[in-house]
Backbone as XML, in Angstrom:
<?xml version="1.0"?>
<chain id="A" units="angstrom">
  <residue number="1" name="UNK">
    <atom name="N" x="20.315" y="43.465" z="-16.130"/>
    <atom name="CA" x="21.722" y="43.221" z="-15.912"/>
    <atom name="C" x="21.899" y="42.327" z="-14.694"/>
  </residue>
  <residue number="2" name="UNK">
    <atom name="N" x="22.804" y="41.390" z="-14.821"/>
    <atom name="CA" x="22.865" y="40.484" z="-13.937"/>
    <atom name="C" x="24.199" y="40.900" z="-12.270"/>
  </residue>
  <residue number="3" name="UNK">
    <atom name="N" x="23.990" y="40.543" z="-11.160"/>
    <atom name="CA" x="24.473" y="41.282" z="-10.404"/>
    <atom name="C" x="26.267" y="41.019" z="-11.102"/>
  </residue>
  <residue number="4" name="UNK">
    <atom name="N" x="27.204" y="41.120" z="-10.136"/>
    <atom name="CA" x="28.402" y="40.841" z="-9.787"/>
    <atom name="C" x="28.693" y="39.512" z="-9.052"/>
  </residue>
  <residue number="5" name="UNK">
    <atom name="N" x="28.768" y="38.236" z="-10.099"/>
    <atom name="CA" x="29.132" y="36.905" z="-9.455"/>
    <atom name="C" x="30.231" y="37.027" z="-8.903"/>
  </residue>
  <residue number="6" name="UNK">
    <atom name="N" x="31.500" y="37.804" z="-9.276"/>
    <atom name="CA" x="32.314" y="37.475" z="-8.884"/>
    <atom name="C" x="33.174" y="38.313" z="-7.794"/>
  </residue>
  <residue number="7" name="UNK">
    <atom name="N" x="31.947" y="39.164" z="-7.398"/>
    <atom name="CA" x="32.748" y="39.916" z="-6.155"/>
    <atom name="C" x="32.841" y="39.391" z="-4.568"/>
  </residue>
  <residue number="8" name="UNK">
    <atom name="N" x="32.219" y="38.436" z="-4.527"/>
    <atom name="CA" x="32.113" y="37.497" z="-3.407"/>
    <atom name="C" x="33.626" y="36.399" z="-3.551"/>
  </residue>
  <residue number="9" name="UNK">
    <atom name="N" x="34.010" y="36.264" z="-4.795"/>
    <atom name="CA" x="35.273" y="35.789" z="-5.121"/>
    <atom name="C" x="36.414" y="36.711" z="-4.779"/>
  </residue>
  <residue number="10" name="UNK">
    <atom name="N" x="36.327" y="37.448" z="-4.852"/>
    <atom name="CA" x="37.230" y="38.716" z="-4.636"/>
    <atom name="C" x="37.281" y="39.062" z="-3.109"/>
  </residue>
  <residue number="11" name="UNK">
    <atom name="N" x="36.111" y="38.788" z="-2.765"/>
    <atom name="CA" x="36.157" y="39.271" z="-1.173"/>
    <atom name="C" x="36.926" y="38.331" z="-0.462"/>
  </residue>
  <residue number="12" name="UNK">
    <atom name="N" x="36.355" y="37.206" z="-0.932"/>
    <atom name="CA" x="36.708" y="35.849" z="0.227"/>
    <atom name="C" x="38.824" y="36.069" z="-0.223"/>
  </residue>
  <residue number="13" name="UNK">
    <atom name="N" x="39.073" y="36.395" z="-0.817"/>
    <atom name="CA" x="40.561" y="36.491" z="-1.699"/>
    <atom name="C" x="41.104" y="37.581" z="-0.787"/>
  </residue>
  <residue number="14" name="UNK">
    <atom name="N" x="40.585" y="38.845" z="-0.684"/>
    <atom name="CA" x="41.094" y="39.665" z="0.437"/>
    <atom name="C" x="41.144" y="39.474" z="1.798"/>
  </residue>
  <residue number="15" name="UNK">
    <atom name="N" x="40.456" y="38.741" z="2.190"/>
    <atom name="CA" x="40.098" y="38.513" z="3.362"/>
    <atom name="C" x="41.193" y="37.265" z="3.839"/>
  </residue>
  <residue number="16" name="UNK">
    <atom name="N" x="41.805" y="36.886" z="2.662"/>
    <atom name="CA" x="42.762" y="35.659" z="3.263"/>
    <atom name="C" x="43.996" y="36.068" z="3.897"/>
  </residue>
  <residue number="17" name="UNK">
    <atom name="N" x="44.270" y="36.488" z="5.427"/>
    <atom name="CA" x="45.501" y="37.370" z="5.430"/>
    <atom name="C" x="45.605" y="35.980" z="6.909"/>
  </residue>
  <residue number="18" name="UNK">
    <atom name="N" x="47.087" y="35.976" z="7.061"/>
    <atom name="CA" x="47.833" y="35.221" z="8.225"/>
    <atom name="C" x="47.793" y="36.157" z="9.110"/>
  </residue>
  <residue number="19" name="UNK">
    <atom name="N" x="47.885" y="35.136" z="10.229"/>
    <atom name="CA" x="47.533" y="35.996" z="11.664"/>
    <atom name="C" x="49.615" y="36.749" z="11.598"/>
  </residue>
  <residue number="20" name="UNK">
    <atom name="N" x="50.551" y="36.342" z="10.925"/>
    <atom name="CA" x="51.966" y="36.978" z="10.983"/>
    <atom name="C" x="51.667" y="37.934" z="10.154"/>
  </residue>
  <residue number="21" name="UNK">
    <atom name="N" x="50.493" y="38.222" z="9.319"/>
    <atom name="CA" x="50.838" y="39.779" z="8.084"/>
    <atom name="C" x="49.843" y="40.501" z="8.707"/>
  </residue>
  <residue number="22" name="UNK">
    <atom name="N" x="49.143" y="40.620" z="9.870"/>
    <atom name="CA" x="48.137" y="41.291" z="10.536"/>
    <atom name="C" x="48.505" y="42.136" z="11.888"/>
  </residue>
  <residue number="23" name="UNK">
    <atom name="N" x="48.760" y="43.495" z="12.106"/>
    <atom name="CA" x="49.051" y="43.768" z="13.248"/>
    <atom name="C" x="47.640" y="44.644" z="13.997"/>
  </residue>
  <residue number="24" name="UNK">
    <atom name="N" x="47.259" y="44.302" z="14.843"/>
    <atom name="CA" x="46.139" y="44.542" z="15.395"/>
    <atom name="C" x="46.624" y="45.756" z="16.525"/>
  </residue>
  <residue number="25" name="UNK">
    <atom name="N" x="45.502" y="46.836" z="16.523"/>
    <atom name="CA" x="45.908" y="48.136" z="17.460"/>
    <atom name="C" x="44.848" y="48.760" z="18.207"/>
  </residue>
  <residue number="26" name="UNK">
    <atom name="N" x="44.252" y="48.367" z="19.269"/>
    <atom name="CA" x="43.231" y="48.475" z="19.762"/>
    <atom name="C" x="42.767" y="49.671" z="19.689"/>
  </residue>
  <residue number="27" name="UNK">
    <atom name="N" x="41.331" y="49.760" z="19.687"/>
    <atom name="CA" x="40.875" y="51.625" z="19.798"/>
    <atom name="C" x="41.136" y="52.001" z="21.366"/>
  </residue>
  <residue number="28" name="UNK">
    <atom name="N" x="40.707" y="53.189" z="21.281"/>
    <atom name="CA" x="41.075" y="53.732" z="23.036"/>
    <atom name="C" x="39.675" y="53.504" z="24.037"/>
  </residue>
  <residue number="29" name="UNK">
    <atom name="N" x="38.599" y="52.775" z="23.123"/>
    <atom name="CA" x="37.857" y="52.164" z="24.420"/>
    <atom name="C" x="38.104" y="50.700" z="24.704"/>
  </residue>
  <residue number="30" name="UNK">
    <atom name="N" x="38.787" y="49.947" z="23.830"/>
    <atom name="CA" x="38.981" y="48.761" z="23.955"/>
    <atom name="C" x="40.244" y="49.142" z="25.604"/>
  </residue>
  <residue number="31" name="UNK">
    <atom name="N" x="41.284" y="50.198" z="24.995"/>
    <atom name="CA" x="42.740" y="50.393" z="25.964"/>
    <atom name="C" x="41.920" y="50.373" z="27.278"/>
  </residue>
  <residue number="32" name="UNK">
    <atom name="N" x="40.543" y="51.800" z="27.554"/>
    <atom name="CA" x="40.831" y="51.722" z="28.756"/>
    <atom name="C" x="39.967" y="50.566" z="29.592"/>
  </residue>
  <residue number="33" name="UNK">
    <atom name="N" x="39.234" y="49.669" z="28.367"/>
    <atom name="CA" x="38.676" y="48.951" z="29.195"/>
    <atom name="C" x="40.209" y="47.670" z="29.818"/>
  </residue>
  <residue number="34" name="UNK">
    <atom name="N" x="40.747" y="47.573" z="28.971"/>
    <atom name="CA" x="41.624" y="46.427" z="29.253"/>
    <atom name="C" x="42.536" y="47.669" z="30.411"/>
  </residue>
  <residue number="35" name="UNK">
    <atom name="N" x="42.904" y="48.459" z="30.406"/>
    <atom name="CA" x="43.402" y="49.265" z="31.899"/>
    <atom name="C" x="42.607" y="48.816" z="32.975"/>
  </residue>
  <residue number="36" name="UNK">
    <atom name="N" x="41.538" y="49.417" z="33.080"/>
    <atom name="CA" x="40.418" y="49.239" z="33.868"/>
    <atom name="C" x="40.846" y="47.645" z="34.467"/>
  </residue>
  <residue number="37" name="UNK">
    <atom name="N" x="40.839" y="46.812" z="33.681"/>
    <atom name="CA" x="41.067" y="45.072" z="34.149"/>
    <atom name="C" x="42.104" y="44.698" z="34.441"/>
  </residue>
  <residue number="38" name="UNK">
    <atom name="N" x="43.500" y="45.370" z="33.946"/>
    <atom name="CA" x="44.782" y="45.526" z="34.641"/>
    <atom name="C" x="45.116" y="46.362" z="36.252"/>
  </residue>
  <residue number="39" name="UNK">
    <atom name="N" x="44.528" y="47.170" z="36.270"/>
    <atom name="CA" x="44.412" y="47.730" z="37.504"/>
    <atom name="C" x="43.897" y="46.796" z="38.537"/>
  </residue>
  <residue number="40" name="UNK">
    <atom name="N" x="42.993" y="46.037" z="38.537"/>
    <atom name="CA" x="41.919" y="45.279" z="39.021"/>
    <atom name="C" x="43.114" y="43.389" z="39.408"/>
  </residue>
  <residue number="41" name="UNK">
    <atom name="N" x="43.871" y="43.311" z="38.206"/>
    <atom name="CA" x="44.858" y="42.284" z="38.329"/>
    <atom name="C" x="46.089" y="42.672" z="39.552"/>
  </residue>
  <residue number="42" name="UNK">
    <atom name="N" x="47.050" y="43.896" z="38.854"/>
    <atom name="CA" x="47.296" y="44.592" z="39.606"/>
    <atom name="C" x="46.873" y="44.240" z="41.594"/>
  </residue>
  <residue number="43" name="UNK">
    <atom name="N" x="45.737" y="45.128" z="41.830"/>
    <atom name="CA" x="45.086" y="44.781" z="42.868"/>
    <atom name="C" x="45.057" y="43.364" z="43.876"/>
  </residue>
  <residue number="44" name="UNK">
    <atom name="N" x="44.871" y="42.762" z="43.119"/>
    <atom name="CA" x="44.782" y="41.084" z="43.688"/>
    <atom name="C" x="46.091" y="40.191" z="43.140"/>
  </residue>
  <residue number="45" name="UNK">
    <atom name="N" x="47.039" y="41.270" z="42.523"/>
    <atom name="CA" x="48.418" y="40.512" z="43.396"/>
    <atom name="C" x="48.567" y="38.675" z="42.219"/>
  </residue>
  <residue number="46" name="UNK">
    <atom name="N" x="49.548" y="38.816" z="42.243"/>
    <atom name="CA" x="50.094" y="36.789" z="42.030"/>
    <atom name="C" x="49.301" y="35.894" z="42.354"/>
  </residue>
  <residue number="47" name="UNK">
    <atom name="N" x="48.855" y="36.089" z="43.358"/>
    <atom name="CA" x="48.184" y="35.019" z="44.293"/>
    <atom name="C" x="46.536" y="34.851" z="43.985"/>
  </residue>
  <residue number="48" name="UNK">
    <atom name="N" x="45.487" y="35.726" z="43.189"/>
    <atom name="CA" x="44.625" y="35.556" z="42.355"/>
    <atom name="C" x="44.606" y="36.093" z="41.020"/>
  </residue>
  <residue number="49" name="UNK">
    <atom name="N" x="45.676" y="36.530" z="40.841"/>
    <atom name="CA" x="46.015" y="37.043" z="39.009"/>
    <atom name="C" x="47.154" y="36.583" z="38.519"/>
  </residue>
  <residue number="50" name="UNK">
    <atom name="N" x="47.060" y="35.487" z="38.060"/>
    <atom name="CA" x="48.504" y="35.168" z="37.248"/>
    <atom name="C" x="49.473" y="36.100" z="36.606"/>
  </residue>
  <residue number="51" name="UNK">
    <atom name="N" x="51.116" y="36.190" z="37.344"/>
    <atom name="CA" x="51.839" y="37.278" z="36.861"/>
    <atom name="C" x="52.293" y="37.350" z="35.675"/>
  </residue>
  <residue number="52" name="UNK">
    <atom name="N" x="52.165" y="36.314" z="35.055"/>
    <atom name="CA" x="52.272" y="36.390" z="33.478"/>
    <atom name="C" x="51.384" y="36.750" z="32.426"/>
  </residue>
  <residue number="53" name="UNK">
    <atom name="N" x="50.277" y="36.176" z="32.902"/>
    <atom name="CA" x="48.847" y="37.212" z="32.159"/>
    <atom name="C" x="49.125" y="38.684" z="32.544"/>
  </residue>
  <residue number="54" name="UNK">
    <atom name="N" x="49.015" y="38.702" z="33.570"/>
    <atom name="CA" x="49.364" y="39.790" z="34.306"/>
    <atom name="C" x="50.319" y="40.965" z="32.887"/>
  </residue>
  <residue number="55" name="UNK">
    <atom name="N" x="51.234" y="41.071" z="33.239"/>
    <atom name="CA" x="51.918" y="41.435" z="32.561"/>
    <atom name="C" x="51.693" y="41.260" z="30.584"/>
  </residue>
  <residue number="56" name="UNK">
    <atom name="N" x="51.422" y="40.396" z="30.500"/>
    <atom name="CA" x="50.974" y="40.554" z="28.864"/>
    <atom name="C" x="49.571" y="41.595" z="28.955"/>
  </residue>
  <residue number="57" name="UNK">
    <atom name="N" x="48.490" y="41.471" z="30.083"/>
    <atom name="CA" x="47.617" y="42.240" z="29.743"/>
    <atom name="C" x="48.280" y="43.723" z="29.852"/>
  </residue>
  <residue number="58" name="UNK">
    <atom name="N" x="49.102" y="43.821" z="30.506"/>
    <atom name="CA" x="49.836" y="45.613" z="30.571"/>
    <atom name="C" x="50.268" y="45.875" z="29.268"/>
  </residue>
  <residue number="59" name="UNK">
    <atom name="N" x="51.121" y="45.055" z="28.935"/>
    <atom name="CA" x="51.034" y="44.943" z="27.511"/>
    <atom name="C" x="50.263" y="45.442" z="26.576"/>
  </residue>
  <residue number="60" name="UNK">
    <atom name="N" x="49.218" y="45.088" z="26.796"/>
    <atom name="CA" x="47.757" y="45.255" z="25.750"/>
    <atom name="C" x="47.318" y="46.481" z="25.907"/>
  </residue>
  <residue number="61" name="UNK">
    <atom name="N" x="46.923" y="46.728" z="27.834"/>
    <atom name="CA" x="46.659" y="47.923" z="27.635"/>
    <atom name="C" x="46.867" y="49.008" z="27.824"/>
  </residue>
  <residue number="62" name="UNK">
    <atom name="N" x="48.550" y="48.643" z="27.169"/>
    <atom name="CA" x="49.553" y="50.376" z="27.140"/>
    <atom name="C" x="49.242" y="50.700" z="25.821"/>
  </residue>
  <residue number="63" name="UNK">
    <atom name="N" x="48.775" y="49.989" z="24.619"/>
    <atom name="CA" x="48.420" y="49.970" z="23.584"/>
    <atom name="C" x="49.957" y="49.647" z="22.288"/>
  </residue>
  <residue number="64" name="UNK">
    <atom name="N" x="49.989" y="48.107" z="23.186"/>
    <atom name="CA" x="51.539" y="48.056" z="22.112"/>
    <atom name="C" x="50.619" y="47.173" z="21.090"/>
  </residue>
  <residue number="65" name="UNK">
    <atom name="N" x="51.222" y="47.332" z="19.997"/>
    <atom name="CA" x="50.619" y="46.719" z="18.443"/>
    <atom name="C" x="50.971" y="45.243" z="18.390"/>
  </residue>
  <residue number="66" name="UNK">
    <atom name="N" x="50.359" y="44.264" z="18.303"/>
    <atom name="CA" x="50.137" y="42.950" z="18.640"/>
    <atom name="C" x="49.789" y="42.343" z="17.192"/>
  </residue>
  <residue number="67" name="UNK">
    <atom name="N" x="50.575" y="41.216" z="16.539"/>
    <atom name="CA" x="50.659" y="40.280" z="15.214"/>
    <atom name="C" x="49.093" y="39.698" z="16.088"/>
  </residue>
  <residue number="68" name="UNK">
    <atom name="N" x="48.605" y="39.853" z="14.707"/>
    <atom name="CA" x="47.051" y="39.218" z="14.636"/>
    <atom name="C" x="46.576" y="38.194" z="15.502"/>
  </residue>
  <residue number="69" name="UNK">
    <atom name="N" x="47.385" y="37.259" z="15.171"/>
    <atom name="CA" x="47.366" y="35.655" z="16.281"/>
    <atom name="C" x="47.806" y="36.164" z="16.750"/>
  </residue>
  <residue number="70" name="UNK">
    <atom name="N" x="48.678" y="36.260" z="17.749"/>
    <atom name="CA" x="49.403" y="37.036" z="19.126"/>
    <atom name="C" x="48.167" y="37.332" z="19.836"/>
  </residue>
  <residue number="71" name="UNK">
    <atom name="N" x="47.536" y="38.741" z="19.268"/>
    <atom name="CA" x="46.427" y="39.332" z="20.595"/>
    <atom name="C" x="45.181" y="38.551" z="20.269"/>
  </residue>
  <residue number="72" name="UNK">
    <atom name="N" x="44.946" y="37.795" z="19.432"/>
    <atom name="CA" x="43.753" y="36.230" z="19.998"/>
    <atom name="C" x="44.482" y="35.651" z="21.196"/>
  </residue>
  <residue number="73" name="UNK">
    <atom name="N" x="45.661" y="35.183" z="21.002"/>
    <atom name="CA" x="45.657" y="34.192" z="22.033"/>
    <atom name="C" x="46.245" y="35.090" z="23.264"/>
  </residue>
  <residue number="74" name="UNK">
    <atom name="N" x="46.306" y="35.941" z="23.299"/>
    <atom name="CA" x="46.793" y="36.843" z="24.312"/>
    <atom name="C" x="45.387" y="37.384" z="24.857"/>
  </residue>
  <residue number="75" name="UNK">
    <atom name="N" x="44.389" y="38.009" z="24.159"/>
    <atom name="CA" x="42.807" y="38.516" z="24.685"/>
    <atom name="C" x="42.481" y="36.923" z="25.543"/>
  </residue>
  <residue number="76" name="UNK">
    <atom name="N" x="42.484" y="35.895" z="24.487"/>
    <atom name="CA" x="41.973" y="34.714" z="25.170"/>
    <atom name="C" x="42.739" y="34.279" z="26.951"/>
  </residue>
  <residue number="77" name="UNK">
    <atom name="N" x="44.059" y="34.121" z="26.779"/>
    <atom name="CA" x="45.093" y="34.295" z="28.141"/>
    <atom name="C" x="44.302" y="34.752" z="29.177"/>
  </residue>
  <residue number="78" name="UNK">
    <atom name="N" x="44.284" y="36.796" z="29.234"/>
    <atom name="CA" x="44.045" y="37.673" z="30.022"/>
    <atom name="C" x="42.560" y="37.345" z="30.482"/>
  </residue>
  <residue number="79" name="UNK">
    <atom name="N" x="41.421" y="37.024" z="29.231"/>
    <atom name="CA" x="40.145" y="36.571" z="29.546"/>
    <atom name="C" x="40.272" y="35.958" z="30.564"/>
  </residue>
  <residue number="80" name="UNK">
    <atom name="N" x="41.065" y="34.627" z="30.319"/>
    <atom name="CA" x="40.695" y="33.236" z="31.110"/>
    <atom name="C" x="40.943" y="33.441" z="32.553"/>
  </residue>
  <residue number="81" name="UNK">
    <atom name="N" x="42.325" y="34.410" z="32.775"/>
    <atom name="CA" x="42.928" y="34.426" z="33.877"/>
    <atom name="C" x="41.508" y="35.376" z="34.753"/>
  </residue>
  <residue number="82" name="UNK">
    <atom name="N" x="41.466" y="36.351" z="34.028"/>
    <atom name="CA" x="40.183" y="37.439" z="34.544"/>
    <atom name="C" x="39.154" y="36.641" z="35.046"/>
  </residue>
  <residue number="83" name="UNK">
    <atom name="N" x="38.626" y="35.649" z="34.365"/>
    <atom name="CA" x="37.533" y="34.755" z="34.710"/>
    <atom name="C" x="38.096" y="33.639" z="35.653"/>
  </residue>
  <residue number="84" name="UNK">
    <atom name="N" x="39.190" y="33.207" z="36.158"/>
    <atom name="CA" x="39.403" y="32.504" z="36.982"/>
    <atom name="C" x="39.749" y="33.378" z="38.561"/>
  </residue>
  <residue number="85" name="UNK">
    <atom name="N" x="39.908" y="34.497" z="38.499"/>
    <atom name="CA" x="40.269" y="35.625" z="39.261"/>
    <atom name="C" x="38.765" y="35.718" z="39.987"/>
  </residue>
  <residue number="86" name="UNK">
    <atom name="N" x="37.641" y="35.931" z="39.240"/>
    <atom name="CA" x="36.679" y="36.372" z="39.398"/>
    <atom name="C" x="36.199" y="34.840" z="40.748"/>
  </residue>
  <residue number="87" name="UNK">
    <atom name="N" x="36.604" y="34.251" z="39.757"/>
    <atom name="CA" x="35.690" y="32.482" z="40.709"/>
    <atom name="C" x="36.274" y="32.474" z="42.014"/>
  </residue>
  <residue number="88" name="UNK">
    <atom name="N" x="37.657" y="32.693" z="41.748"/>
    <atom name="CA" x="38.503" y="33.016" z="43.345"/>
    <atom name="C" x="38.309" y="33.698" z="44.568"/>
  </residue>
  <residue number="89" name="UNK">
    <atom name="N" x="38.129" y="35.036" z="43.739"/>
    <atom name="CA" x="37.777" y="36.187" z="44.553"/>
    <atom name="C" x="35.943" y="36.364" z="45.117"/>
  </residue>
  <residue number="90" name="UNK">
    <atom name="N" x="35.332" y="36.197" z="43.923"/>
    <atom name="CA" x="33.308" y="36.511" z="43.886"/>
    <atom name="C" x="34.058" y="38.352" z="43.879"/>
  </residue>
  <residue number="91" name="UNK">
    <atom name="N" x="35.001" y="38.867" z="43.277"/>
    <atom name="CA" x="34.938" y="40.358" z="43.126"/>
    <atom name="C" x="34.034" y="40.712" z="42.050"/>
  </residue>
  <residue number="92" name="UNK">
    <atom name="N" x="33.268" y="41.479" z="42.161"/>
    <atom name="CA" x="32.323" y="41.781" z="41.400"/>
    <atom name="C" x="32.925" y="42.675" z="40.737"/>
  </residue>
  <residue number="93" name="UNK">
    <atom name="N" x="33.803" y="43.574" z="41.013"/>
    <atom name="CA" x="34.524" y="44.599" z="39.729"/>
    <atom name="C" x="35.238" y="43.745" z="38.734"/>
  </residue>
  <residue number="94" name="UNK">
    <atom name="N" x="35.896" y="42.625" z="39.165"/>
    <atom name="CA" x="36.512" y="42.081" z="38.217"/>
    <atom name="C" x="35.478" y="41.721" z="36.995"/>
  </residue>
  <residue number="95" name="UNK">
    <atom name="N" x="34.603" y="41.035" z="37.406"/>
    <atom name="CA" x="33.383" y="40.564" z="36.248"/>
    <atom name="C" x="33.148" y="41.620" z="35.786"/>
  </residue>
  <residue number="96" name="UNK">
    <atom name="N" x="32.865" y="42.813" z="36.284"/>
    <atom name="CA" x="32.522" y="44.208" z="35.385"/>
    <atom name="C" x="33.789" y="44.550" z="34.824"/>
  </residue>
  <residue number="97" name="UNK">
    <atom name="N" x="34.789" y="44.874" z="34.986"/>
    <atom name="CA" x="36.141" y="44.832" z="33.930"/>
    <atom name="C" x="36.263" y="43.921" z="32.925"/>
  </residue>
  <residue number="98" name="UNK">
    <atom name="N" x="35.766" y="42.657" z="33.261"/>
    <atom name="CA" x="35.856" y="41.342" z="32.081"/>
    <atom name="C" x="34.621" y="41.668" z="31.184"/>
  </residue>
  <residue number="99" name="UNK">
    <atom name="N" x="33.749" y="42.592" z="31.621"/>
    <atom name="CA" x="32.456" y="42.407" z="31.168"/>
    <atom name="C" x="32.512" y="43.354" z="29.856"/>
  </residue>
  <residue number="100" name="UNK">
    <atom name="N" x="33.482" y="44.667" z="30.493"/>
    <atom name="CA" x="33.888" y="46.134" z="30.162"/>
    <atom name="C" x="34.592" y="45.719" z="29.102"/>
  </residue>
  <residue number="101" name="UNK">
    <atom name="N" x="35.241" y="44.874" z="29.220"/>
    <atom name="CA" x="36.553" y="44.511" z="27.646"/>
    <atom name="C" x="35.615" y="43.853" z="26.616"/>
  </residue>
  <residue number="102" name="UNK">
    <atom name="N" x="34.490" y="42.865" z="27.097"/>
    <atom name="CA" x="34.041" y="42.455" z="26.446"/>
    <atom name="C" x="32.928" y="43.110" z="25.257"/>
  </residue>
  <residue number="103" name="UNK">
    <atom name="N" x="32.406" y="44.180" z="26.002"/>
    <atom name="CA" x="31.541" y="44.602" z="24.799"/>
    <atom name="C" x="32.605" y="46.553" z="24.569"/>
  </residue>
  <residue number="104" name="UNK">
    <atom name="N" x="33.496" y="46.368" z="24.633"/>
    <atom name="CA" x="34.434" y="46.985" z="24.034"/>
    <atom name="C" x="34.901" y="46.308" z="22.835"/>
  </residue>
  <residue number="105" name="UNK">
    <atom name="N" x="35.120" y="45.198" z="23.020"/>
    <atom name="CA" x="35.420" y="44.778" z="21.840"/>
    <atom name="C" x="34.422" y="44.164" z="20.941"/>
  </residue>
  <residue number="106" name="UNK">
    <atom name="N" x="33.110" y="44.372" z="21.056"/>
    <atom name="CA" x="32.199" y="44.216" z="20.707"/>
    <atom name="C" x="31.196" y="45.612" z="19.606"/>
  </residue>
  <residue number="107" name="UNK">
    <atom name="N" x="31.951" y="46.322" z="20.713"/>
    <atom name="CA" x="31.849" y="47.922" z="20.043"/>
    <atom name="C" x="32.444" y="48.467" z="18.798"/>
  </residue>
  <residue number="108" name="UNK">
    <atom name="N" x="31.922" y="49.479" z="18.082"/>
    <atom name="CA" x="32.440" y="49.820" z="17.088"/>
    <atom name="C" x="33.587" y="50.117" z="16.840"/>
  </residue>
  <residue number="109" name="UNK">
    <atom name="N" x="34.315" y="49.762" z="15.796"/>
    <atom name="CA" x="35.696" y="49.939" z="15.385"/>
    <atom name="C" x="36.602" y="49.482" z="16.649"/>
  </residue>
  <residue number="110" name="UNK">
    <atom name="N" x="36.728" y="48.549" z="17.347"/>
    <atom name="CA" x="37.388" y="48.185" z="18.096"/>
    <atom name="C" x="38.953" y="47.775" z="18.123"/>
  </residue>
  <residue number="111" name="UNK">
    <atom name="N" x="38.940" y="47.406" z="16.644"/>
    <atom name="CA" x="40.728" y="47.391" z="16.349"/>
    <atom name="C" x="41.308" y="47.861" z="15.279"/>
  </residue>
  <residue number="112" name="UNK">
    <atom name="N" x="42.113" y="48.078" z="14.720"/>
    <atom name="CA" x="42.921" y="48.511" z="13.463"/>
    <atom name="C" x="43.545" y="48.052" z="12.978"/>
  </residue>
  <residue number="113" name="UNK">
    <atom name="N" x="43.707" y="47.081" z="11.814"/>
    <atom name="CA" x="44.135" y="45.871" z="11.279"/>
    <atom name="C" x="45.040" y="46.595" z="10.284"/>
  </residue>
  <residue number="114" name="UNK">
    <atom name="N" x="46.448" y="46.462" z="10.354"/>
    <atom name="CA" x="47.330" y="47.031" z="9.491"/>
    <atom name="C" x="47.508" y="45.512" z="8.837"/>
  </residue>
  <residue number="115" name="UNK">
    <atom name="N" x="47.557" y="45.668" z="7.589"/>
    <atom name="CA" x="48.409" y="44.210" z="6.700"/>
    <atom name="C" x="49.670" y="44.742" z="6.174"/>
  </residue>
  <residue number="116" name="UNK">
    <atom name="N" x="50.545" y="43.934" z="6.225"/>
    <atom name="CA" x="51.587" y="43.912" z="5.739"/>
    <atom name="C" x="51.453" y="43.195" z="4.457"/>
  </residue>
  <residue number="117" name="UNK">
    <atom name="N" x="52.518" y="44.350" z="3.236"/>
    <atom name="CA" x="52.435" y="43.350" z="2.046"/>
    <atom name="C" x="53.434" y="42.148" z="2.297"/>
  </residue>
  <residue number="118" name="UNK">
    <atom name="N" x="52.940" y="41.056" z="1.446"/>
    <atom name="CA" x="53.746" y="40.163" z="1.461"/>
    <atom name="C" x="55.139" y="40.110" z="0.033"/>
  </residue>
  <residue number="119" name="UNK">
    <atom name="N" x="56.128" y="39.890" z="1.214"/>
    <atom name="CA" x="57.303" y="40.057" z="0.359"/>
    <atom name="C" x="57.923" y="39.553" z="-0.847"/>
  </residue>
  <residue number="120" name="UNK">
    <atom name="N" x="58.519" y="39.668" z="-1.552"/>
    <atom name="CA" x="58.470" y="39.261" z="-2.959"/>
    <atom name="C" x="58.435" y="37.793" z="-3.037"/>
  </residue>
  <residue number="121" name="UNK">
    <atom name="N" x="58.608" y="36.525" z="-3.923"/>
    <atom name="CA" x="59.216" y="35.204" z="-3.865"/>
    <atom name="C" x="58.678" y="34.331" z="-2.507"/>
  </residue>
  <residue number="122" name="UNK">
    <atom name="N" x="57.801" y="35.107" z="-1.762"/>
    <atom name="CA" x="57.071" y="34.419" z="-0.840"/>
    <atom name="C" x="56.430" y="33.573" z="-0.703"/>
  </residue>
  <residue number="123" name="UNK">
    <atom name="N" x="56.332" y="32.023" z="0.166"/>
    <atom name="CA" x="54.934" y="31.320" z="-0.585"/>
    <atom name="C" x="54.033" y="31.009" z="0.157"/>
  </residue>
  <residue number="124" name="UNK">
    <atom name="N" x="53.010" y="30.939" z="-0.008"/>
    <atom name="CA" x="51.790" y="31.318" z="1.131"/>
    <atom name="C" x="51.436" y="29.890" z="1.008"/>
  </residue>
</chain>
């Protein structure tokens, strides 16, 4: 018997979802690592943590539910700022908080991908 040609068709078909029908919900080691790196922002103030990253990362890690694209470019934001924080400062906790989110989200089950169906007469 020959395998299943066409379940690789089927997969790639599910897998087609928009970053607007995707709401992403971090697990609770992803939260406290991104706490952990808010505290640390927090700490060093406006003046080496941008208050707008700033604040979107609180965001993240109070654990509010974030549209798919949203927390890419929002993880990417908080990253960058974290890693420019770090060059500023040479704080070595910060790199271990950036380090901490990173293989948090690297870790198992790290987010929870709710899809939304798409609404009737819709066109993709």
């Amino acid at each position: 018997m020959e395998g299943r040609p066409h379940t690789a068709k089927y997969a790639r078909k599910r897998l087609e979802v928009h970053g607007s029908e995707a709401t992403v919900t971090f697990s609770p080691a992803v939260l406290e690592a991104l706490q952990n790196l808010h505290a640390l922002a927090v700490a060093h103030g406006p003046e080496k943590f941008d208050d707008d990253a700033a604040h979107i990362l609180k965001d993240m890690a109070h654990g509010k539910p974030w549209l798919m694209d949203q927390a890419l470019s929002a993880l990417a934001t908080v990253c960058a700022e974290a890693g420019q924080c770090y060059a500023k400062t040479d704080d070595w906790n910060m790199h271990e908080a950036l380090n901490g989110v990173r293989l948090a989200l690297n870790g198992a089950d790290p987010v929870t991908l709710t899809i939304e169906p798409k609404a009737k007469g819709r066109e993709t």
